[in-house]
C-alpha positions as CSV (number, residue, x, y, z in Angstrom):
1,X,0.0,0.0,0.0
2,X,1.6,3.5,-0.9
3,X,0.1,6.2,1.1
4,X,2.2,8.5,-0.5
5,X,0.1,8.2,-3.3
6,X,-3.3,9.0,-0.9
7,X,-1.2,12.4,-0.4
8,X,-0.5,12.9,-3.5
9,X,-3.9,12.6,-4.4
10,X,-5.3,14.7,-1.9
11,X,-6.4,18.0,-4.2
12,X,-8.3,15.6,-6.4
13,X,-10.4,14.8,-3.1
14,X,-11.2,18.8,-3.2
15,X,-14.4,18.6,-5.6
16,X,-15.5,15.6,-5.0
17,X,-15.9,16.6,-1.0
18,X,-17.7,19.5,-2.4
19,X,-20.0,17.5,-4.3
20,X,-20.6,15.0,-1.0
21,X,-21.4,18.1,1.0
22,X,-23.3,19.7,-1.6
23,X,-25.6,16.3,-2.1
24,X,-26.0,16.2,1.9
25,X,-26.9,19.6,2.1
26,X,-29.4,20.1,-0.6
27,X,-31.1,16.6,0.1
28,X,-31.5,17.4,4.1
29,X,-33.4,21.0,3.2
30,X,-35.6,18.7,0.9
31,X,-35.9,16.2,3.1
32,X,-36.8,18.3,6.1
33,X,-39.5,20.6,3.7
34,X,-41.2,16.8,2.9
35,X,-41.3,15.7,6.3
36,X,-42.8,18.5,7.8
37,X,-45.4,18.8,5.0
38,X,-45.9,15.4,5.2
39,X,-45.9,15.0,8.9
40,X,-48.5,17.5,9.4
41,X,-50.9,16.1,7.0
42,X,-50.2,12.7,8.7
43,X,-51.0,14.5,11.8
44,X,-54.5,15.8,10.2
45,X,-58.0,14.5,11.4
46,X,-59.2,14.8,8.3
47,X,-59.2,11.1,6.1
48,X,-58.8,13.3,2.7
49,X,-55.5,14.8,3.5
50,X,-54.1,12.1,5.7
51,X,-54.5,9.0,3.1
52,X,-52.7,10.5,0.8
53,X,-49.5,11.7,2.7
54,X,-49.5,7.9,4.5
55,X,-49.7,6.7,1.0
56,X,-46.8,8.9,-0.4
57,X,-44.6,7.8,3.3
58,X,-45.3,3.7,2.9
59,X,-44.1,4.1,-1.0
60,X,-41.2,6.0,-0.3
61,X,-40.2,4.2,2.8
62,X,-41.0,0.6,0.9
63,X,-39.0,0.7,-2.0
64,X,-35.4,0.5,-2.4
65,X,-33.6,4.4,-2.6
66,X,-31.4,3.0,-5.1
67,X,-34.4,1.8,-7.6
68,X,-35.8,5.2,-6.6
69,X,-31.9,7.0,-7.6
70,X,-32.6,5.0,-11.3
71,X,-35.4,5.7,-11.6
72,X,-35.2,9.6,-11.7
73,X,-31.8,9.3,-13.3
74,X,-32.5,6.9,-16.0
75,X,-36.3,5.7,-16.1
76,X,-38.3,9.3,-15.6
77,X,-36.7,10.9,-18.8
78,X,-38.3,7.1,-20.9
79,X,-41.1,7.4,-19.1
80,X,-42.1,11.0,-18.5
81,X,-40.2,12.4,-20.7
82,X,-38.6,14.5,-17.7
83,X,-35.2,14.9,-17.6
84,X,-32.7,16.4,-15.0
85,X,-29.9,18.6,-16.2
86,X,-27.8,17.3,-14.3
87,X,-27.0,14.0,-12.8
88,X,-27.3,15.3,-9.0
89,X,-30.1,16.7,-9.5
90,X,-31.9,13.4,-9.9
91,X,-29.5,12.3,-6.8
92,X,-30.7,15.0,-4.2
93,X,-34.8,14.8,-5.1
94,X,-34.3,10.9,-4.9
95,X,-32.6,11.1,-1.5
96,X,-34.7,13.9,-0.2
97,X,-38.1,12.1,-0.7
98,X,-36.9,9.4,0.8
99,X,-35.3,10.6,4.3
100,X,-38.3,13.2,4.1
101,X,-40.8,10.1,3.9
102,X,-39.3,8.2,6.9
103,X,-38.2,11.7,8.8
104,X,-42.4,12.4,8.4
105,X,-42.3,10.0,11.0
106,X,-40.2,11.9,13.3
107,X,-42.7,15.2,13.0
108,X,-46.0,12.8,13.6
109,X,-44.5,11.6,16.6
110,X,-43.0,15.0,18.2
111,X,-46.2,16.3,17.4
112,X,-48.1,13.6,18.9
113,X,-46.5,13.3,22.5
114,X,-47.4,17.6,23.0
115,X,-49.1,17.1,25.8
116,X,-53.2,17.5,25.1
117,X,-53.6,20.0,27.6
118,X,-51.2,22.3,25.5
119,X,-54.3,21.7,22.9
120,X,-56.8,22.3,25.3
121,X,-55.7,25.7,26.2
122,X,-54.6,27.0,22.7
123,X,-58.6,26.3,22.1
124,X,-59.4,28.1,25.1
125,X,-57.4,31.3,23.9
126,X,-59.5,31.1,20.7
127,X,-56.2,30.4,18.5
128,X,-56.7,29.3,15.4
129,X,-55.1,26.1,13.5
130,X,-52.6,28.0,12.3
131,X,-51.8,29.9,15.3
132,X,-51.9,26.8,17.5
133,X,-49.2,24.7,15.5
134,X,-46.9,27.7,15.2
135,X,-47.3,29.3,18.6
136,X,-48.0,26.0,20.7
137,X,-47.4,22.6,19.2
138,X,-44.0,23.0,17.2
139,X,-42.4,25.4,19.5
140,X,-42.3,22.2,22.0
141,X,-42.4,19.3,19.2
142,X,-39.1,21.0,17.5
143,X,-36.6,19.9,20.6
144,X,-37.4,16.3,20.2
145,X,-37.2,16.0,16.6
146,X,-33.9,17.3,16.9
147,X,-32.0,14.4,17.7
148,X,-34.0,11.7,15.3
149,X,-33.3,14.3,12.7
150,X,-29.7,14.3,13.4
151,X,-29.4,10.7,13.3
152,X,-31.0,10.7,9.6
153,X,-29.0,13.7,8.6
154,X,-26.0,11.4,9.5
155,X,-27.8,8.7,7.9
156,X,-28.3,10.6,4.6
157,X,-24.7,11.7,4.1
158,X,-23.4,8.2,4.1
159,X,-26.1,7.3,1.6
160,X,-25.0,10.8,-0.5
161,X,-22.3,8.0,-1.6
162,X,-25.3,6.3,-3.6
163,X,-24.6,9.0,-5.9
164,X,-21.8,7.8,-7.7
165,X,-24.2,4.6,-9.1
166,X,-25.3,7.3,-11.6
167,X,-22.4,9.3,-12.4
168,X,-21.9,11.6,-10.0
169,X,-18.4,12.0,-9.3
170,X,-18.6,12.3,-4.9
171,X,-15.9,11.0,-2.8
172,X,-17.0,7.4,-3.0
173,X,-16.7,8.0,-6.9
174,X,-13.1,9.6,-6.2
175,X,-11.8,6.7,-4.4
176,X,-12.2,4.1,-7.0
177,X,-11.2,6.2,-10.0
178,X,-7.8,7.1,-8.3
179,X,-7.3,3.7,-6.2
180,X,-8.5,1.3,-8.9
181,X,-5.6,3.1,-11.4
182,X,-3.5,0.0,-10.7
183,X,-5.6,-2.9,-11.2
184,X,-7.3,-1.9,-7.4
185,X,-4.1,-2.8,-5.6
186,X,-3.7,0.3,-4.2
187,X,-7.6,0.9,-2.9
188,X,-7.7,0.3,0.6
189,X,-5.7,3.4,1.7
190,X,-7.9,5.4,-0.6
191,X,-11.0,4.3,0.7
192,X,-9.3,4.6,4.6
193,X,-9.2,8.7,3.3
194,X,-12.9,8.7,2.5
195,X,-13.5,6.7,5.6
196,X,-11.9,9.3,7.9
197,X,-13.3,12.2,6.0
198,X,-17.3,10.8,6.4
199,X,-16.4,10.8,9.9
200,X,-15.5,14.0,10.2
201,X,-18.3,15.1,8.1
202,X,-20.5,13.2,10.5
203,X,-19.3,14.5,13.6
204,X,-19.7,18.3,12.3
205,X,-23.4,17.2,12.0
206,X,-23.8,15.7,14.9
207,X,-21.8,18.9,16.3
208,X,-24.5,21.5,14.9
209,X,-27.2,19.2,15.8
210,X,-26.6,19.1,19.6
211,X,-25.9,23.0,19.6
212,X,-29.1,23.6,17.6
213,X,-31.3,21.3,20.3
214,X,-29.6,22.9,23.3
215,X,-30.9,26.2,21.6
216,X,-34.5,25.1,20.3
217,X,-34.9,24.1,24.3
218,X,-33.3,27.4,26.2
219,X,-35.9,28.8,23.6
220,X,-38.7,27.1,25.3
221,X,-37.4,27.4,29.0
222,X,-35.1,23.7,29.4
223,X,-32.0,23.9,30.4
224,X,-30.4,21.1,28.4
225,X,-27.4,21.2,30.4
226,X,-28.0,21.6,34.1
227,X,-25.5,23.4,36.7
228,X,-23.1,21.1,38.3
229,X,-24.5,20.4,42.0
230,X,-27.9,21.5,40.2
231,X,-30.7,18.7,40.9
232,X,-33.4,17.8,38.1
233,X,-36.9,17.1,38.8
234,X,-36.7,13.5,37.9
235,X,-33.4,13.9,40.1
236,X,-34.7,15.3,43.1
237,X,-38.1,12.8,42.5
238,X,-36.1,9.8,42.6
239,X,-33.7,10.8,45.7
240,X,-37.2,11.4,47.8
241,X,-38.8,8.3,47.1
C-alpha cells in the first residue's frame, strides 16, 4: 500500500468533498420541507389529507432508494419524458423524498406526544389552527425531533455516496477512480481517506445538531445542560422516594 500516493492525491479529493457536502446539504433541506409537509398532513383529522400523505410515506419508505436514484436518473426521462440537467439533481430529489418520507415519521410523533392540555388551552385562547401549530405545538415538538433528525442527517450523508451509481463524481466516486488506477491494488488506503473524512463530516453534523437542540430548548425554558451540583426534577423525584 503507498500512502504517498493517498497524499498525492489529496487535491483531487477537493471537488468531490464539495459535491458529497453539496448532495448532503441540498437533500437534508428537501428532506426536512417533505417531512414536515408530510408529517402534518399525517397529523391531520381529516381522512382526505391524511390518506394521501400515509400513502406517499409507505411508498417511499417501501421501495429501495437505489431503484428510486434510477429511476429519476434513467427511467423518468423514458417514461415521463422529464429529464434532470444534471446527474445530481436526480440524486438530491431521490434522496430527499426518501429521508423526508421516513423523517415524516419523526414530526408525527413529536407532534403527537405535546401534551393534550397544551391543545386544550390554545382552544381556550381562541387560536386558530394555524396559530396553534406555530405558537404551541412545534415550538415544543421541534426539541425532540432534533436528535432523530440528526441521526438521519448522518444517515443521509453516508447514503449521498449512492450517488456515484449514476455518475456523479462524490468522494465514493473519487476513491475508485484514483485507487483502482492500478488494477485496485492500491484501494484500501484510498477508501481509509474517504472513511476518515465521512467521519468527520458526521461528527460536524452531529456537532451543529446538539448546539441547535440545546438552543431550540433554552428557547422554550429547558436547560439542556444543568449546573453542576444542580438537581433535576426527575433527580430530586427519585432521591425522595
Amino acid at each position: 500500500m503507498d500512502f504517498r500516493e493517498v497524499v498525492d492525491s489529496l487535491p483531487r479529493y477537493a471537488e468531490p468533498l464539495l459535491v458529497t457536502i453539496q448532495v448532503t446539504l441540498a437533500s437534508a433541506a428537501l428532506a426536512l420541507v417533505v417531512a414536515f409537509a408530510l408529517g402534518l398532513m399525517t397529523s391531520s383529522r381529516h381522512l382526505a389529507v391524511r390518506t394521501p400523505a400515509r400513502v406517499f410515506v409507505e411508498f417511499f419508505r417501501g421501495s429501495s432508494v437505489v431503484v428510486q436514484l434510477f429511476w429519476f436518473a434513467f427511467a423518468m426521462p423514458v417514461v415521463l419524458g422529464i429529464q434532470f440537467d444534471y446527474a445530481i439533481v436526480a440524486g438530491i430529489i431521490a434522496l430527499g423524498l426518501n429521508y423526508g418520507a421516513y423523517c415524516s415519521e419523526v414530526v408525527r410523533g413529536a407532534i403527537a406526544a405535546v401534551p393534550k392540555g397544551q391543545f386544550e388551552a390554545s382552544l381556550a385562547m381562541n387560536f386558530t389552527p394555524f396559530q396553534r401549530m406555530r405558537l404551541v405545538v412545534l415550538p415544543q415538538a421541534w426539541p425532540e425531533m432534533i436528535p432523530s433528525l440528526c441521526a438521519f442527517a448522518i444517515m443521509l450523508l453516508k447514503a449521498s455516496a449512492l450517488v456515484s451509481l449514476i455518475s456523479v463524481t462524490d468522494l465514493t466516486a473519487m476513491a475508485g477512480l484514483v485507487g483502482g488506477r492500478d488494477g485496485g491494488v492500491n484501494q484500501l488506503p484510498h477508501y481509509a481517506l474517504i472513511l476518515v473524512l465521512y467521519f468527520i463530516l458526521a461528527w460536524l453534523i452531529w456537532t451543529g445538531m446538539r448546539a441547535l437542540e440545546r438552543r431550540a430548548k433554552r428557547g422554550i425554558g429547558i436547560d439542556a445542560k444543568p449546573e453542576k451540583g444542580r438537581l433535576t426534577p426527575a433527580v430530586a423525584q427519585k432521591g425522595m422516594t
